[in-house]
N, C-alpha and C positions, 0 to 999 in steps of 0.2 A: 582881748576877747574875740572868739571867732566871730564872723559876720554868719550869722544863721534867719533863720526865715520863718515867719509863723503860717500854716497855710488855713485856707477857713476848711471846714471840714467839706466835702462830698455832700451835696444836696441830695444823691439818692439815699444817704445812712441818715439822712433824717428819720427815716422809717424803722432803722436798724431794733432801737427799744422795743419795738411794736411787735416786730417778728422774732426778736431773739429767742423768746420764750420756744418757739419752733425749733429752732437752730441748735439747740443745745445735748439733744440727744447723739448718741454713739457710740465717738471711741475714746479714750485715752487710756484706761487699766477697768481688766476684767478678769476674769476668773483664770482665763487664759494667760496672766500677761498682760505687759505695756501693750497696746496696740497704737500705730501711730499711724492717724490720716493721713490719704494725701493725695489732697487735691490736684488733678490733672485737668488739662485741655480736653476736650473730645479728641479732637485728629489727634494719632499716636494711642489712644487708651491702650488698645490690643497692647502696644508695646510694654507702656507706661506701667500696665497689668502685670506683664511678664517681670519687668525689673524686679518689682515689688515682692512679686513669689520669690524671687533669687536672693533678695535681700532678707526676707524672711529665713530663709532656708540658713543664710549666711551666720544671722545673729545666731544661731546656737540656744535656739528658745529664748534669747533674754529678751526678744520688741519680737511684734509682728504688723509689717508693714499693711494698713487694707490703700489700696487704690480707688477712690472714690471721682465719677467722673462730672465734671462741671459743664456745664452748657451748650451750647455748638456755638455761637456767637462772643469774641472776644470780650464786644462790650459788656454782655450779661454775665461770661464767668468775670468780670474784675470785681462787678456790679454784687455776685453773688459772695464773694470774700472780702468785698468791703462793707458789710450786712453783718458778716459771720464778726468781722475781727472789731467793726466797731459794736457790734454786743459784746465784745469778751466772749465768744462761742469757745470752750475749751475743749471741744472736739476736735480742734482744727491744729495740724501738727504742721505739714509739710503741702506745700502747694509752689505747682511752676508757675512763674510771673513771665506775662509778656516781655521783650525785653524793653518796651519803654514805662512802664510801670515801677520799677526801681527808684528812682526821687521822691515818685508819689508814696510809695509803700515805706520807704526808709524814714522821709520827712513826719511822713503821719507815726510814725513808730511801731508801724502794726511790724518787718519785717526784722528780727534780730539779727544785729551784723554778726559777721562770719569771725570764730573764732582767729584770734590770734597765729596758732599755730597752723590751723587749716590756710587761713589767708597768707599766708607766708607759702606753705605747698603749691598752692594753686598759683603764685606770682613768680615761680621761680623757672618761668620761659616750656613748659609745660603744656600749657592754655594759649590758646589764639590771645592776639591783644585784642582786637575786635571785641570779640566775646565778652572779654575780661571786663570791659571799659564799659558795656551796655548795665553791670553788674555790680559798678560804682557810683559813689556818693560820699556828698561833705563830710569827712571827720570831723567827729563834737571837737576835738582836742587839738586842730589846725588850722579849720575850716575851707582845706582842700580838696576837692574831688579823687580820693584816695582810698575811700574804705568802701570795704566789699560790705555789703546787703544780701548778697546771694551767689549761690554755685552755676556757673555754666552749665547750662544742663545740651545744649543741643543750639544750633548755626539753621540759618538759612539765607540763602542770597542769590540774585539773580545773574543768569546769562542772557547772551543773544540766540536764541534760536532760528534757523534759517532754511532754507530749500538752497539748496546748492545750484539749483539747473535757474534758479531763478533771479541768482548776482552775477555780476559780471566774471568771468573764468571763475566760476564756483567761488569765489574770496568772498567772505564776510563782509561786509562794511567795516573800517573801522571808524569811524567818527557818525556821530548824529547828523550832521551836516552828509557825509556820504549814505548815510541811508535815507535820508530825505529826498537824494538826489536818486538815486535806484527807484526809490518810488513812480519817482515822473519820468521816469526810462521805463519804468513797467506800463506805466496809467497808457504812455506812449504809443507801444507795441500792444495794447490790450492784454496785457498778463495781469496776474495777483497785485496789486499796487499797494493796498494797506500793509498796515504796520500795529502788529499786537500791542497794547500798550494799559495800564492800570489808571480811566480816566474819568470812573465813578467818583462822586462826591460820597468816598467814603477813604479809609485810610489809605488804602493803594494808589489812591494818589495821592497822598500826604507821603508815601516811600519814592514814587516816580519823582516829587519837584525836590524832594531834602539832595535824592541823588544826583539830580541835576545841578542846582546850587553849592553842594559840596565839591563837583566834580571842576565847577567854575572858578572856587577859591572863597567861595563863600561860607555864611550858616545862618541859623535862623534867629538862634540866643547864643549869649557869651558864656563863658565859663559857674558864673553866677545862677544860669539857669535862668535869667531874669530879664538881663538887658537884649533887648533885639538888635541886630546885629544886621540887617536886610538893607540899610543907608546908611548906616555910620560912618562909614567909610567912603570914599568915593570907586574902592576896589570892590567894595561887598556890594554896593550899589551894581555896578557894572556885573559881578555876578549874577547878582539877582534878574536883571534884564537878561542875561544869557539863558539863565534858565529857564523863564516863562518865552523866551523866543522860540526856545527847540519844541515845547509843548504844544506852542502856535502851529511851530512849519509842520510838525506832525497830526497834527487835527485838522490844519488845513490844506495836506498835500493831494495834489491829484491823486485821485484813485483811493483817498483816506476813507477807515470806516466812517460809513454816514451814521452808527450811532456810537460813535467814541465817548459820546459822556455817559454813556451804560457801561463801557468796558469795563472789564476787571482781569482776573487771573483765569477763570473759567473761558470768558468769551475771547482772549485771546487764544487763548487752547485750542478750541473748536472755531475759529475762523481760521488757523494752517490749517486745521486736517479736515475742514471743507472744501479748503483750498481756494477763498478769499483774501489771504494772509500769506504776504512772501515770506516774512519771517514776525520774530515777537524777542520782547522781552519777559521772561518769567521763571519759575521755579523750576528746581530740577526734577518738581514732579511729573513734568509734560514729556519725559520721556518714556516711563513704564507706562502711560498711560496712552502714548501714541499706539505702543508695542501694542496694548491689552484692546485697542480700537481696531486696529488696522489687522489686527487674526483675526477679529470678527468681521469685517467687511466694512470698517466704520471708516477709514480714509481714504480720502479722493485718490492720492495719489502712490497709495503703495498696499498691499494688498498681503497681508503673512499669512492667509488661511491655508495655503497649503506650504509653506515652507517649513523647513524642519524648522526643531529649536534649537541645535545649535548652529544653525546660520540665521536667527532672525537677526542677531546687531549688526551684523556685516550688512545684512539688508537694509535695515534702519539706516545704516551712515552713510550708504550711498544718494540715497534723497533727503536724510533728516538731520544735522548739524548743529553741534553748537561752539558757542564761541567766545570772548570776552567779550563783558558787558561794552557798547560804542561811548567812543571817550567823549568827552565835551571839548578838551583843546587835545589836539592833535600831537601824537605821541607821549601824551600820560595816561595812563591809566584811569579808568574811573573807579572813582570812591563810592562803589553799592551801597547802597543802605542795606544793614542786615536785619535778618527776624533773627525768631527762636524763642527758645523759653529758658528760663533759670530756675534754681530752686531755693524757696526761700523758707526759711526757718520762722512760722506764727510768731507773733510776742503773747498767742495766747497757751502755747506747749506749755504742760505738767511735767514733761520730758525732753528737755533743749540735749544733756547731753547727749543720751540714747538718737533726739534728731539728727544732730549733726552726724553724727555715726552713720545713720541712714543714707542723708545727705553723700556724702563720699562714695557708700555704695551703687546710689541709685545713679550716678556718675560715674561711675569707673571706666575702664574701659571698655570691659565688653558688652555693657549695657549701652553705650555709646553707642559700638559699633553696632550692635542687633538693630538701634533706634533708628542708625543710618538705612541697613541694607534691608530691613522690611517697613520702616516706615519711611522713608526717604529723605529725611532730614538729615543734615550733615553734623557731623561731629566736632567736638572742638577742642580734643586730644591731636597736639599738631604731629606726633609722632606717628603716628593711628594711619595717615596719609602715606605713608612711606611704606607701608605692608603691605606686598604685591596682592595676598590674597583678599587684603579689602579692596583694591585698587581693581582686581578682574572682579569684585562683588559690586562695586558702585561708581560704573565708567564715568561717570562726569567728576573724577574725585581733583582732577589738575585744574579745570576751568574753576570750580565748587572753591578749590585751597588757596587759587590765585585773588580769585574775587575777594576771599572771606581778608587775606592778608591785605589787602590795600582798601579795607573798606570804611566806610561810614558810619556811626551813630544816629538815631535819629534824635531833635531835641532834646537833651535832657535837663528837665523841670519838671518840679511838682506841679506844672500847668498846664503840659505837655497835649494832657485829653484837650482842651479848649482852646490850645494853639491849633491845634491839628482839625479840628470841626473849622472854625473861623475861617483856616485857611484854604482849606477846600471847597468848603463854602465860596469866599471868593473868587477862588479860581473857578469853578464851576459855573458856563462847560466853556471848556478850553478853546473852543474856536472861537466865544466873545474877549479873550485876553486882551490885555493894551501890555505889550513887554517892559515898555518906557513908562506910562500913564500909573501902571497900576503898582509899580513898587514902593511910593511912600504911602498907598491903602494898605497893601498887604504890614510894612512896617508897624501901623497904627493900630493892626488889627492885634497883634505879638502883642504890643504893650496893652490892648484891651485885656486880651485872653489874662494874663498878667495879675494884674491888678483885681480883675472881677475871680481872683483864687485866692485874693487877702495877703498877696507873698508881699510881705513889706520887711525892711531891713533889722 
């Protein structure tokens, strides 16, 4: 018999009876036709909107896809579909899952696994493995993390972003270790000396320490999604210290922002193009958005208001940079932790076959790519990368395809939410760390998070 796990339910769906009665109006068949929800993130709607017409148009009148948008905050859209699904809302068709939400949503049974035949398409080297693997979960029938829950729907992952005039012979750092050391060569000479970095006690630093720990040889939970992994070993131990060290020397280096435990993805942004920030770690949405600053007068150091447009990337690359993410041991690569969304199939659809059909569509390729080149999320059609004309449409497509290929997962467990708060919690803020002290709390805290979810064998 497979080893499986009972989880307690979601303390916020206590409420779910209460509100359902709310919940329940919409879509599923009307006068019109099937119509099939689908739940989106805010970021992306614009897009998410457009697929949806296309898939519309596709079906041939038989479904019509509405695009319906969920919240601006992660937490509340999860918040907002586990309300919907634990009333049985039969409005609710098609909605994209964070990709660490997949355990929780498959374990709870709110997400129908991916059919047979589709899951067989999507695994036949097609699909990033990254991706693939954010989008997996125990099979009833092995009890191996094997069976798809949801469709890749869209990647994201970070680079090193940098000022060239600001590292030594314009070269990138490659290791944490060498950009900690540029720092106090900067703080030295009075230049930029911080370092962008995700070190709010909120999830962005729950991606900064996974990457860090994964890039060591470590993780946080084992294959069970249950056992903590952070001392087991005397190898994962020595990870774990590795990783809370670089967090250290980077909140404590000369010239480090003095308020690193507010950082996020936004305040790394706008401390380079204030030009407080020699370089950052973050999304490749910091580079249209340099562009879109810097024509208006908005950066220190480089100025497109009167340059044509097409020579603004030529300008951009001469002062703005990026690069592979900095390794943790020198000359491997690091293991990113990736984002993104999937698309999962309700268990509350009146219409599963007609979804999955959707499903495919709102995935394909071109919808990919449109996701990619106007909403700047990366794709994860690995063939998609080899077409020159998406490659001059989405210049970070080589750094974006390296990352995404040697990357990381973040936990996956149906405890995942309360791994993730505990441990940032702990860590927070990064410059009171103990790198040796503090790894059998952080261990102790995994097995709390754990246990206070009801995962028992």
């Amino acid at each position: 018999m497979p080893k499986r796990y009972r989880a307690r339910k979601l303390a916020a769906t206590g409420a779910a009876v209460v509100v359902a009665g709310g919940l329940l109006a919409g879509c599923g068949s009307s006068d019109d036709g099937i119509v099939l929800s689908f739940y989106t993130a805010a970021d992306g709607a614009e897009q998410y909107a457009a697929a949806a017409q296309a898939c519309t148009e596709a079906s041939g009148g038989r479904y019509r896809v509405q695009q319906m948008t969920l919240p601006k905050s992660a937490n509340d859209q999860r918040l907002q579909l586990a309300r919907r699904l634990a009333g049985n809302d039969r409005s609710l068709d098609l909605m994209t899952l964070d990709v660490v939400w997949t355990a929780e949503f498959a374990e709870a049974g709110w997400a129908l696994p991916v059919p047979d035949d589709l899951s067989a398409k999507l695994q036949d080297g097609s699909v990033l493995e990254g991706p693939l693997e954010t989008a997996r979960w125990l099979d009833p029938a092995t009890g191996e993390r094997t069976k798809l829950f949801a469709v890749p729907l869209n990647s994201n992952t970070q680079l090193l972003w940098y000022r060239p005039d600001l590292v030594p012979n314009g070269q990138p750092p490659a290791t944490w270790d060498d950009l900690v050391a540029v720092a106090g060569e900067n703080a030295s000479a009075g230049q930029p000396a911080a370092i962008g970095v995700q070190a709010r006690q909120y999830e962005g630093y729950m991606v900064w320490f996974n990457t860090l720990l994964e890039s060591a040889g470590g993780q946080v939970v084992g294959e069970d999604g249950t056992t903590q992994n952070l001392n087991d070993t005397p190898e994962h131990r020595a990870a774990t210290e590795k990783a809370l060290s670089i967090i250290k020397a980077v909140a404590t280096a000369p010239g480090a922002d003095p308020s690193i435990s507010q950082s996020d993805e936004g305040t790394a942004r706008l401390g380079v193009e204030a030009g407080s920030m020699f370089a950052e770690v973050n999304y490749p949405f910091v580079l249209p958005g340099l562009k879109e600053n810097a024509a208006a007068g908005g950066v220190s150091f480089l100025d497109l208001s009167s340059v044509p447009a097409d020579q603004q990337d030529a300008a951009v690359n001469e002062v703005f940079r990026s690069a592979p993410y900095p390794a943790v041991v020198p000359g491997e690569p690091a293991k990113v932790t990736i984002g993104g969304f999937n698309i999962g199939v309700a268990k509350t659809t009146e219409h599963p076959d007609e979804a999955w059909e959707a499903v495919e569509c709102l995935t394909n390729r071109e919808n990919q790519r449109n996701n990619a080149v106007d909403g700047g999320v990366p794709p994860v059609i690995r063939d998609l990368y080899d077409d020159p004309e998406f490659q001059a449409a989405y210049p970070a497509w080589e750094g974006v395809l390296g990352s995404i290929e040697s990357a990381a997962v973040r936990p996956v467990s149906p405890a995942y939410q309360a791994i993730s708060i505990l441990l940032t919690d702990a860590m927070h803020p990064p410059q009171s760390i103990d790198p040796v002290g503090d790894v059998d709390r952080l261990a102790d805290l995994v097995t709390q998070a754990v246990n206070s979810e009801g995962l028992i064998p």
